[in-house]
Phi, psi and omega in degrees: 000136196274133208272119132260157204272139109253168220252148184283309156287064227284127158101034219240269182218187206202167196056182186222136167087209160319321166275352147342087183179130177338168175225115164226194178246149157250148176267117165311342186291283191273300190064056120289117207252136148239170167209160316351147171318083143292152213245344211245295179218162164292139163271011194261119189307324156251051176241155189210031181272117172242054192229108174240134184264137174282168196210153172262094184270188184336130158286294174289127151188214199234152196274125165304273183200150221215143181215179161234123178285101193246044139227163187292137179279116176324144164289142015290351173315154214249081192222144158287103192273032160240037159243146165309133196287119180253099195290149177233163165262129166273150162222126157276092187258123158284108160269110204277008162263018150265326176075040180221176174220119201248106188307181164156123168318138159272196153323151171314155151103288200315122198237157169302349139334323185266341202242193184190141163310125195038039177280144172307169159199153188230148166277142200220164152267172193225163148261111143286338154194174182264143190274198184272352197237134212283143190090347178236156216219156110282107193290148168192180189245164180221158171253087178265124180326168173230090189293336162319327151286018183246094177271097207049220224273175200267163182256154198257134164290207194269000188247011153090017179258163153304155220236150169271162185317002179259305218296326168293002181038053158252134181193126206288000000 
């Protein structure tokens, strides 16, 4: 049976496929974009503007920084707590012509083993979970890596740690 999406968030993002994409704001003031979305004044401490547009960002950017969630998260989070907990990766991918950064889970599979501090990553749609009535989802979005920008494995120091992103002359 084929999944209809709602959305977790309403007005979070919008479309399907290639049209896919976040929703934030711009300050008409300043023209500081936030996301989540504000509706009310600008958040930039020094702007005191309040006429914001909604704005469509960056489909693309590059991964910040990346864990893995091996517990079930406190509500509000949206989890069936009588399914066995299936642990994710979250990424903070930098967009960099909003100049902002944005969390999201990755695809189901994807482990950390698999990403590096400033691999490309594209925004996709996501499921966050199955809603309660059979055939229906809760929609969100994931940011899945693009691993063709990753020429092999991330480099170690001599104790076998991750090297940080300067010391590897990566930059996101």
């Amino acid at each position: 049976m084929p999944h209809t999406h709602a959305p977790a968030v309403e007005g979070w993002f919008t479309g399907e496929g290639e049209a896919f994409t976040l929703l934030g704001t711009r300050c008409r003031a300043c023209a500081s974009v936030f996301f989540p979305r504000e509706d009310l004044t600008c958040r930039n401490p020094d702007c005191a503007g309040e006429d914001l547009e909604e704005v469509p960002l960056s489909r693309r950017g590059r991964i910040w920084s990346f864990t893995d969630a091996r517990y079930r998260p406190p509500a509000p989070y949206l989890s069936d707590p009588d399914r066995e907990w299936e642990p994710f990766v979250l990424l903070a991918v930098e967009l960099a012509a909003e100049r902002l950064v944005v969390l999201g889970q990755a695809p189901p599979g994807t482990t950390t083993g698999q990403l590096a501090v400033g691999m490309e990553a594209e925004l996709v749609p996501g499921v966050l979970r199955e809603a309660g009535d059979p055939g229906q989802a809760w929609a969100t979005w994931n940011w899945r890596p693009l691993p063709a920008n990753v020429s092999g494995p991330r480099p170690a120091d001599e104790r076998g740690a991750r090297l940080p992103a300067d010391e590897r002359g990566v930059r996101p």
